[in-house]
N, C-alpha and C positions, 0 to 999 in steps of 0.2 A: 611477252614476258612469261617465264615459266610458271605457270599456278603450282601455288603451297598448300599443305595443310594442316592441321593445327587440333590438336584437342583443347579443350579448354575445360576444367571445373570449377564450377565455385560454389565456396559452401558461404553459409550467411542464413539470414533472412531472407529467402530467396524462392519459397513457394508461399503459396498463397498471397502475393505480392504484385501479380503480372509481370514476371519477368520474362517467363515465355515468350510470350506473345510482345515484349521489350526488345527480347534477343533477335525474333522473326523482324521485327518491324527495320532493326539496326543493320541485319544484312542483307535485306532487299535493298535499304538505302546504299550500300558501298555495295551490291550485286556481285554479293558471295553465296555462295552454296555450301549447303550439308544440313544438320538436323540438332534439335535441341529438343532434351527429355525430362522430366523430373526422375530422379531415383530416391532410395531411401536417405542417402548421406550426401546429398548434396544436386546439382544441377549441372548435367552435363551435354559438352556443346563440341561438334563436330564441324569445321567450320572450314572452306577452298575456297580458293582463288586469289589471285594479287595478291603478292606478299606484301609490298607496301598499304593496302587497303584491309589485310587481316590487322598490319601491326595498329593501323586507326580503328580496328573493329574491337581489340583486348582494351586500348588505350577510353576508347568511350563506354565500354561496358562497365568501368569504373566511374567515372563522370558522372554519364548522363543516365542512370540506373534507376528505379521506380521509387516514386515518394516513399513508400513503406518497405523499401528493400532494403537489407545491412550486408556488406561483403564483409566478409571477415578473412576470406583465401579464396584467393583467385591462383591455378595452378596450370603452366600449360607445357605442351608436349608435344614437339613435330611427331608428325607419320605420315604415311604415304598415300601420296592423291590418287580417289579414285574415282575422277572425272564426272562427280555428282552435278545435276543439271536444276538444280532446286533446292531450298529450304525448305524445310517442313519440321513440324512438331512434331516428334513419336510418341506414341502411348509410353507413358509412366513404366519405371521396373522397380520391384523389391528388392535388397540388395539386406541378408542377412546380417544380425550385427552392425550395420550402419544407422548412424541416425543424426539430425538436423531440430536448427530452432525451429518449432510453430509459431508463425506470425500470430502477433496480438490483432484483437478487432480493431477497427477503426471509427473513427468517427464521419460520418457525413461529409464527401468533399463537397468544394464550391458548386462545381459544376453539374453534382446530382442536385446539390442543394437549387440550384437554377434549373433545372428541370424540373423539378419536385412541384415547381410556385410558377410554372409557367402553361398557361392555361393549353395552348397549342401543342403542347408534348404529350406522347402519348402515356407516357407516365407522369400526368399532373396530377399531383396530391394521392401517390401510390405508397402507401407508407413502409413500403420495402424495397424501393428505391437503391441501387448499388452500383459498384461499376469492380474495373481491378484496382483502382485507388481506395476504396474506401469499402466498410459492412463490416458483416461476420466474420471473423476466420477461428478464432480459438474457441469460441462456444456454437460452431457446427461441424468440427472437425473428429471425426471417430478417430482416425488412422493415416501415415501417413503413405507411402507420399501423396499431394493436397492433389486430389481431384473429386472432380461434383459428388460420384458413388460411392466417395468414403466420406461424407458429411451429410448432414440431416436436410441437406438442400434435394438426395436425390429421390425424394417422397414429389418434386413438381416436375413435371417434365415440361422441357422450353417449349413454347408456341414456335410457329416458323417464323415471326416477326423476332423473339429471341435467339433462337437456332441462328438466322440469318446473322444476326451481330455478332453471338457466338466465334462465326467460324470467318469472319471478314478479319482478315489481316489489319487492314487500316483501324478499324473501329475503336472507343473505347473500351466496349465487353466482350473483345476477342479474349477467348478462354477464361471470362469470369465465371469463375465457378457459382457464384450465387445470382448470376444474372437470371430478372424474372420481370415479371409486367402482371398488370392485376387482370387478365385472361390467366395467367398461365404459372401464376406465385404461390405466393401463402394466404388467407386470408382471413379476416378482421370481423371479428364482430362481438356484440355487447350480453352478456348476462346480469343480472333481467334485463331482456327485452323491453324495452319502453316504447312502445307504437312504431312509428311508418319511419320515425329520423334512421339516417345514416347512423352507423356504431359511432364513428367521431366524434359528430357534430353533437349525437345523444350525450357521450360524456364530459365532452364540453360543457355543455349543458347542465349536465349535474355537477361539475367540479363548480361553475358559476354560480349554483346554486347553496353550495356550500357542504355538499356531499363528497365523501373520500371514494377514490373512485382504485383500484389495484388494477393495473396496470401490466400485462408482459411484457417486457422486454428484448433487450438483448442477451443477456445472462441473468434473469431471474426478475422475478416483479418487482415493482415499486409502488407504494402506498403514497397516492396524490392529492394533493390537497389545496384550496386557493391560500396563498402563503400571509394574504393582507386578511383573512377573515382569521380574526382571533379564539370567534366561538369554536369555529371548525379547526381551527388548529388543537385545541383542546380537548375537541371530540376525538381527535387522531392519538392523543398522547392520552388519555383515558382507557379507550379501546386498545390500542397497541402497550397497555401497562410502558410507558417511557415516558415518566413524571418530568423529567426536567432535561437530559440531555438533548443538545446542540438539535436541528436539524435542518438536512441541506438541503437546498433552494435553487431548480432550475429556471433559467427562463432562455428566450429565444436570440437574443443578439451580445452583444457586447454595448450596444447601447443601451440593452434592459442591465446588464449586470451593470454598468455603472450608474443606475438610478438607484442601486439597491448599498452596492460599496465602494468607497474611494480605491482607485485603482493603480494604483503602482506602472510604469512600460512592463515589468516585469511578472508583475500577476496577470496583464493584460495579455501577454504572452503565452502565460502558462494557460490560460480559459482557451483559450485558441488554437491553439496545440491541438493537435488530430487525435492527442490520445484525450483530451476533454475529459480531466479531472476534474475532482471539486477542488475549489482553490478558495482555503479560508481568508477572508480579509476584511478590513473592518469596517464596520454597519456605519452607512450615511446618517446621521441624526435624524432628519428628515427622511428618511425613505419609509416606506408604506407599508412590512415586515409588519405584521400580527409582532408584539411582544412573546409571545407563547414559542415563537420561532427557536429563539435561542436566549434564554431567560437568566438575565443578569451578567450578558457577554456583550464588550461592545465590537466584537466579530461574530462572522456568518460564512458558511460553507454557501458556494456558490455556483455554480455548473451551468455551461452550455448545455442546450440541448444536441444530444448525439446520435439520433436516429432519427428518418425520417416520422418513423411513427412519434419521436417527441414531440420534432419541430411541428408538426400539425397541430398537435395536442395544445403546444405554448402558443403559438398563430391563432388558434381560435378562443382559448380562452381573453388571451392579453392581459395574461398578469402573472406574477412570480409564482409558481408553485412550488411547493412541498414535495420532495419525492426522496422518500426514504425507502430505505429496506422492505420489499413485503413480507414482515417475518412477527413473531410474538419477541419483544426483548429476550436476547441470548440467542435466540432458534438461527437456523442457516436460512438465508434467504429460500425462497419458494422458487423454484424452476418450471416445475408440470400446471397444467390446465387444472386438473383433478384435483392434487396435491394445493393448489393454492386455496380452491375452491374452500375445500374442507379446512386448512388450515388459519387463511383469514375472513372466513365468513360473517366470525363476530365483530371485524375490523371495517371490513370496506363495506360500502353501499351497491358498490354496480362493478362487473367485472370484465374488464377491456381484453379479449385474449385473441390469440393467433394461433395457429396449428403448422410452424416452424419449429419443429424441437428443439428444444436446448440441450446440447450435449453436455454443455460443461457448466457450472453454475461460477459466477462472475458479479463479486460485487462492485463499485465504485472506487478507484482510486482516489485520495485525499491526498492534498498537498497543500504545503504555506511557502511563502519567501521569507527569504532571514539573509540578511545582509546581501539583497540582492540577489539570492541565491536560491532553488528550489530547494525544499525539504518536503519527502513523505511523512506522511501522517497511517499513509495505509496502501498498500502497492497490491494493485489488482489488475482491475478495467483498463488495457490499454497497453501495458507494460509485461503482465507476467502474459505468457512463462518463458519470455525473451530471454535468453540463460546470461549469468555473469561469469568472467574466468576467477579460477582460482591460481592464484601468486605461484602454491607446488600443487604441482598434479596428484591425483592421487593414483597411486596402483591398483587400488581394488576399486569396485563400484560399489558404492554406500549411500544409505537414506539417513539423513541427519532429519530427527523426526520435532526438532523442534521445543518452543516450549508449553505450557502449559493456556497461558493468555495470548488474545492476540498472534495465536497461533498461524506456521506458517512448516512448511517442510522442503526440503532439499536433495533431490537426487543426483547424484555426482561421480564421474569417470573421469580420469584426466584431468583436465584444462578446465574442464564445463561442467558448471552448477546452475541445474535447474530447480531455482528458488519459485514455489509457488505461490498462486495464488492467494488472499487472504482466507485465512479457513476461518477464524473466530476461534470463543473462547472453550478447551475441551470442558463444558460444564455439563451434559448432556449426550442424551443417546442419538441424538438426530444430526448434531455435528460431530460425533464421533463416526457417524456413518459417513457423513459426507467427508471428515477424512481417510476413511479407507477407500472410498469410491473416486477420490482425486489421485492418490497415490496409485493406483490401477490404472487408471489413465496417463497420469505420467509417465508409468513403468511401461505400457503400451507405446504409448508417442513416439517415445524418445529410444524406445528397443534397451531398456536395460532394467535388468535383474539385481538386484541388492546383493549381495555377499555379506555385508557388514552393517550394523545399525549406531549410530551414536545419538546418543540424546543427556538431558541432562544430570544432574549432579545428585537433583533431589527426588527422595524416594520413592513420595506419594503425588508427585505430579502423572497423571493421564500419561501425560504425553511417556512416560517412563513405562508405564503399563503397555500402550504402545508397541515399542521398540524392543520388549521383552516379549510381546503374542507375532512379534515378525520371524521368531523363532531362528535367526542367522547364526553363521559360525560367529558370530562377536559382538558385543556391545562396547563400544566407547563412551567411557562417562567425560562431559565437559561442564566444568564450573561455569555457570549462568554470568557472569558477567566480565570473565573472561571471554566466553562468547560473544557478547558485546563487541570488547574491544577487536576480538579479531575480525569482525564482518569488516568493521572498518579498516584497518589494517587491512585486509582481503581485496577489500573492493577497491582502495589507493595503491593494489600493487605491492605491498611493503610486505616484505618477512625479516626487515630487522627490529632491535626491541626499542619501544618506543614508552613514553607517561602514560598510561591509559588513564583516565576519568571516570568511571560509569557509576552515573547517578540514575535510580530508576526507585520503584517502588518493594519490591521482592523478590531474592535469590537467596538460593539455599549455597553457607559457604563453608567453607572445608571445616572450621571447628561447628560445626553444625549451630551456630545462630545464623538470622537472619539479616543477609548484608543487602547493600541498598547506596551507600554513598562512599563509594572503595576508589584508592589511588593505586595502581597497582603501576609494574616495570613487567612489561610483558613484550613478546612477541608472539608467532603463531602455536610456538610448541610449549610453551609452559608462560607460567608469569609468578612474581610474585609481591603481595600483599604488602603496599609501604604506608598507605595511609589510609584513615577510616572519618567516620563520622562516631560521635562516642554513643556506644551503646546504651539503647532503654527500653524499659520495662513496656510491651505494649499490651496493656491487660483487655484478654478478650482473641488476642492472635491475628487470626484476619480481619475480624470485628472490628480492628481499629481503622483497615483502610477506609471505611464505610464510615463510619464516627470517629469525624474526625478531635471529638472531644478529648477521648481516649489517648491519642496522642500527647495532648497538651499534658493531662492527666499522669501519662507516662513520663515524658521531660522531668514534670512537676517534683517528680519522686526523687532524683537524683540528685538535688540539693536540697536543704530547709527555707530557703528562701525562694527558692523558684516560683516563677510565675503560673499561680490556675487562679484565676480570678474568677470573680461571678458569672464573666462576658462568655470563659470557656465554656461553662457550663451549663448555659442559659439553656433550659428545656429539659435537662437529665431528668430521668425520674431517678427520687429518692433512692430508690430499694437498687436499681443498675450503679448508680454511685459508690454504694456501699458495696456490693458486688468488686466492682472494677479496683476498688483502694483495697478489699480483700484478694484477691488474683496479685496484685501487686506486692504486697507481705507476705504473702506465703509464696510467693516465684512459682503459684499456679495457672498453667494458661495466661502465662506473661513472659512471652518469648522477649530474649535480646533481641535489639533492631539496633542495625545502623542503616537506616532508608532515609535518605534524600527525601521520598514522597509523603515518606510519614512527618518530618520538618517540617512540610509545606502545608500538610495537614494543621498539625500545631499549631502554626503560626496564622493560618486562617481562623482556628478555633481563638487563639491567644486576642485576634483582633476583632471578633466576635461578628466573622464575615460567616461562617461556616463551622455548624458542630455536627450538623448529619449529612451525608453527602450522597444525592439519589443516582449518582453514576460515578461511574472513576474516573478520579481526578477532579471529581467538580472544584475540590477546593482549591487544587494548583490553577485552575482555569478563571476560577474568580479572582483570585489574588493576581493572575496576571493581566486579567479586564481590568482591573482596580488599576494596577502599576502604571498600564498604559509606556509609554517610552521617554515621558520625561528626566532628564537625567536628577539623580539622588546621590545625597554621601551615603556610605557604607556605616553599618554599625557594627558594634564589635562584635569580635567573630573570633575568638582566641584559638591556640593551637600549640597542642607542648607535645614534647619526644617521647617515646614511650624508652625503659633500658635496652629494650630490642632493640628499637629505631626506629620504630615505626612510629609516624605521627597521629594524631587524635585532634580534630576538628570539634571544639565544642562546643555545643549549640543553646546552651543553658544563658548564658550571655547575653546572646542574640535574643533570645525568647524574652529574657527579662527587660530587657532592652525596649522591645514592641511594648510592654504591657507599661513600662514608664512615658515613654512618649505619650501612649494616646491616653492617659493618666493627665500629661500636661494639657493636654489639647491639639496634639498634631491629629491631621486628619489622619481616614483609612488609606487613602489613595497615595499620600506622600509613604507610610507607613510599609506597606505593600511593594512600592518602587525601591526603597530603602532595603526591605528585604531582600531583592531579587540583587541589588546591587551588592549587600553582604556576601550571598553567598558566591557571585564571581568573584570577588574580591578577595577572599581567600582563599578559595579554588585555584586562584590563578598565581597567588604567591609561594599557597602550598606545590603547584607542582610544579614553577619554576626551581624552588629549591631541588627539590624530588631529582629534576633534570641535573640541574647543575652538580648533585651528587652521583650521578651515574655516568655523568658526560653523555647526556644526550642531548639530544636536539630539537625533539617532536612529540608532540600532544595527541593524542587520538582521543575522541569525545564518542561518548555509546550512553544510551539510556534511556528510558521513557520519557526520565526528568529533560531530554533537551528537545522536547518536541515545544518546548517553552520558548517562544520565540526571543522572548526578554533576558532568559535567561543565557540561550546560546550565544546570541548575538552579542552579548558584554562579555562572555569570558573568553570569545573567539577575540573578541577586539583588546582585552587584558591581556593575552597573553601573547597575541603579535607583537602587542608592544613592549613585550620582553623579549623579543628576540627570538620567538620557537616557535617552530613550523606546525599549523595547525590543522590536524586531518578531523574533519565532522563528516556527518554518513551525508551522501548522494545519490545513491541509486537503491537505498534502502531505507526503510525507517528506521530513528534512533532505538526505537521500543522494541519490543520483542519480537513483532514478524523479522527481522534480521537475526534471530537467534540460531535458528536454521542451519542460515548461511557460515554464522561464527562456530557452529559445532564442525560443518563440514570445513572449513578450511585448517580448525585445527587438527581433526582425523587425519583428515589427507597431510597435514605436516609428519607428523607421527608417523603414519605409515610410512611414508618418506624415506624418515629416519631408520625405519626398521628393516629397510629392503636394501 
């Protein structure tokens, strides 16, 4: 038979994934010849012999590809045979102006994980343990394309027992870049030194003893804790100033996380997952959680352990630990040895570290189920900076820089939007640095230069400061929660106009008050404003997110009968009272609001579950601990035309409503559930009308407010069953890390239109 030949590229997910040494393995088996390379933009494969056994070699390269690999274009292209007598791998080329996804880390495969715990291997209990299925890749990666001497892996040089797997065709760590053995790796050890123990075994030790021990990781430290000792959980949230927010809890099996929470197939799934999020779900009554863990929730963030160095860490202690952020509340996680040192000194007791750089700082992804279904909470560890497409390409390259909280940024050419990592909140100089040091890196990665910046609406947001020191030919302003709706919109593919919903807690909107619970008729290039939540006074401004008394306080004003009761107010001092009712009459530092979040406040304040709130959202988050998912009637929830036409949701009702009930003697819990069911409830009427006046047919859902699991999962379910197609986010969070994404896909609409 004549031999053929065949170019092949594919771009994807497709370095640091083992596809190499994939590609080698697949044409030794059908014993074809030629060469496979990494380049900048893609992976490209040379490949003779048997035409029939090339067309099965393109055919399984598709198929049977590497757990962490994603083809997105596979392209191919006869040329002439030049009677090659071998495969082989070529050394990597740079290829100007091209550029490729960076694989996200991975979590621990089975199979290291089986070596890891088996005493005859010679990496038993080697806490850096890797292969090409599983480890590092986004937070040791400098540059690309992915080879060992553009990652922080090439500070170890392989032993020959490494080198030899290295370069063995058959092996698992043929061309693992991070392949290493404790001869010849990173290595472990404890500050203070505490006597003759192992670093381990010593902080084990001390985590058992009830000392908080910080931790390096994979992308930044974590502050550990025994999660069943209450005192130490309280020494953690003390020292680390975080009075009351959540905190997540790894342990080592899926048989340890279901002693901790009732498990869904579905959550079950999602803990197991290679990318090993935290995955909120609800606390076993029974289970052995310190209280202190997550106080007044009856959910808990939950996590596998994802590196070897955890799995030992959970293995020896045997029991749920605490492993949160190593950071001061607000600050960026800690990355360096030095930098942690000085930074949580006054936090932890003993300091677990390695001398593996971190190139790139990487906190933990978070996620929940909701009708089955995953929902981010927070998209990091795992998933970024895996790019999403956008619906219209954009002509120019631009960084949509995001918004203020919950911060997140977007670099974007074309098709491809590389939505970042979580950055946090711009409240400070240490993560204002860490986003210009992310955004360098991206711009390096991925080979593209900014021309254009867009960011948001509102003046005095950071993130506007920002996008204005990027010094570009352009800024594009986009409305915050138009943003919202278009991630969504974006990420389902959609550029026609659709209901949008976005309920969250604060966006600055075009008549310059503060919106928050908006019905708008949008699509990617403009939208406009059909329904609200009725505006009120919130005296104090951002004060109110925080105190949530204020709220109630604010409602209060807008009618003579509305509800502030003693309940709202319990704990005011005097003198801030009089304060907040004067900001309110004189319309001083008492901005309009229509927020969804600040309702929730309210209504928490109104049923005297919450009047100061030690993190954001505590009070949406207790009210929906309280609801739980027993099904509630709705209470009233009224809603009139405005002579524009636009409608006004109003919540004065509803408020007064809560404060007669538990007046009669309804509990808080029915109370709570009744709330969350009001507001689908009209949500889901208001913008069926909305639809049926515009002839539309689809719902888009965007906002903080629907990280609420109670509250998504009823108006998705209300509004199916009116008949209209319901897009909720998936590969982003509802909150504001997706804002990013929604400035860049309306930019690149726009431009679009301009070219």
């Amino acid at each position: 038979m004549t031999p053929a030949a065949l170019r092949v590229s594919v771009r994807g997910v497709v370095q640091g994934v083992g596809f190499r040494p994939f590609v080698h393995r697949l044409a030794l088996r059908l014993d074809l010849a030629g060469w496979v390379r990494n380049a900048s933009g893609d992976v490209q494969v040379l490949i003779e012999g048997a035409p029939d056994r090339i067309e099965t070699f393109v055919h399984d390269l598709r198929v049977e590809a590497p757990p962490l690999a994603r083809i997105d274009d596979l392209r191919t292209e006869q040329c002439s045979v030049s009677h090659l007598t071998a495969f082989t791998i070529l050394d990597s080329t740079s290829e100007a102006g091209k550029r490729q996804p960076v694989s996200a880390d991975a979590a621990l495969c089975a199979t290291c994980e089986t070596e890891l715990f088996d005493p005859a291997n010679r990496r038993y209990r080697y806490p850096f343990i890797t292969c090409t299925d599983c480890g590092p890749r986004f937070t040791v990666i400098e540059a690309m394309p992915y080879d060992r001497e553009r990652t922080s892996m090439r500070a170890f040089r392989q032993c020959s027992f490494c080198l030899a797997e290295y370069q063995q065709p058959g092996d698992r760590r043929y061309h693992s870049e991070t392949n290493s053995c404790n001869a010849c790796g990173p290595r472990l050890w404890l500050e203070p030194a505490s006597g003759p123990g192992l670093p381990l075994e010593t902080a084990a030790e001390l985590l058992g003893e009830g000392k908080i021990v910080a931790i390096r990781g994979l992308g930044g430290f974590h502050l550990a804790v025994d999660a069943t000792n209450e005192e130490a959980v309280l020494r953690l949230r003390a020292r680390k100033q975080r009075e009351a927010k959540p905190l997540a809890v790894m342990v080592r099996t899926l048989v340890d996380a279901r002693e901790v929470g009732a498990l869904s197939a579905e959550e079950t799934a999602l803990l197991s997952a290679r990318e090993r999020p935290i995955v909120v779900v609800r606390k076993r009554p029974d289970c052995a959680l310190a209280s202190a863990v997550a106080p007044g929730l009856d959910s808990v963030g939950v996590m596998l352990a994802y590196t070897p160095l955890h799995q030992l860490i959970c293995d020896l202690v045997g029991r749920p630990l605490v492993m949160t952020s190593g950071n001061l509340s607000e600050e960026p996680i800690a990355i360096g040895n030095d930098d942690a040192q000085r930074r949580l000194s006054g936090i932890a007791d003993a300091f677990l570290l390695h001398d593996r750089e971190i190139v790139t700082r990487y906190d933990d992804s978070v996620m929940r189920v909701v009708r089955e279904q995953p929902l981010f909470l927070r998209r990091a560890r795992g998933f970024a900076p895996l790019p999403l497409r956008l619906p219209v390409s954009s002509p120019r390259s631009l960084v949509a820089v995001g918004s203020h909280l919950k911060n997140t940024f977007t670099l974007a050419l074309g098709a491809d939007a590389y939505v970042s990592q979580h950055i946090g909140d711009l409240q400070n100089l240490e993560t204002l640095e860490h986003w210009r040091h992310a955004l360098d890196a991206y711009c390096q990665l991925f080979g593209l230069t900014p021309e254009i910046a867009v960011r948001d609406l509102h003046p005095g947001y950071m993130s506007t400061r920002l996008a204005d020191e990027l010094e570009l030919e352009r800024v594009i302003p986009v409305q915050h929660h138009h943003a919202h709706i278009a991630a969504v919109l974006a990420e389902h593919g959609m550029t026609d106009r659709v209901v949008g919903i976005a309920f969250d807690g604060t966006g600055y909107g075009d008549d310059g008050n503060v919106w928050g619970a908006e019905f708008l008729v949008a699509d990617l290039r403009g939208y406009q404003r059909v329904g609200q939540l009725r505006y009120a006074p919130m005296p104090g401004g951002d004060l109110a997110a925080r105190e949530p008394w204020r709220a109630a306080l604010g409602y209060g004003a807008l009618e003579p009968d509305a509800p502030v009761s003693g309940r709202s107010l319990a704990g005011v001092p005097p003198e801030q009272l009089r304060i907040a009712k004067q900001q309110i009459a004189r319309r001083l530092n008492a901005p309009l609001v229509s927020s969804m979040g600040r309702l929730f406040d309210a209504a928490a304040a109104v049923l005297g579950v919450c009047q100061f709130s030690h993190y954001e959202g505590q009070a949406a988050m207790l009210l929906e601990s309280l609801a739980g998912m027993e099904p509630a009637p709705p209470l009233p929830f009224p809603m009139t035309a405005t002579p524009h036409g636009t409608w006004i949701l109003d919540p004065v009702p509803l408020l007064a409503a809560l404060n007669d009930e538990l007046d009669r003697g309804a509990t808080v819990p029915d109370l709570a559930a009744r709330f969350h069911e009001s507001i689908a409830t009209a949500a889901a009427v208001l913008a069926s009308r909305l639809a049926a006046d515009a002839g539309l047919g689809t719902v888009a859902l965007g906002g903080g407010c629907f990280q609420n699991a109670r509250l998504l999962g009823s108006l998705i379910h209300r509004l199916e069953a009116r008949g209209l197609r319901v897009l909720a986010p998936r590969q982003l969070s509802p909150n504001d890390g997706a804002i990013s994404y929604g400035q860049a896909a309306v930019a690149a609409s726009r431009l679009q239109g301009e070219s």
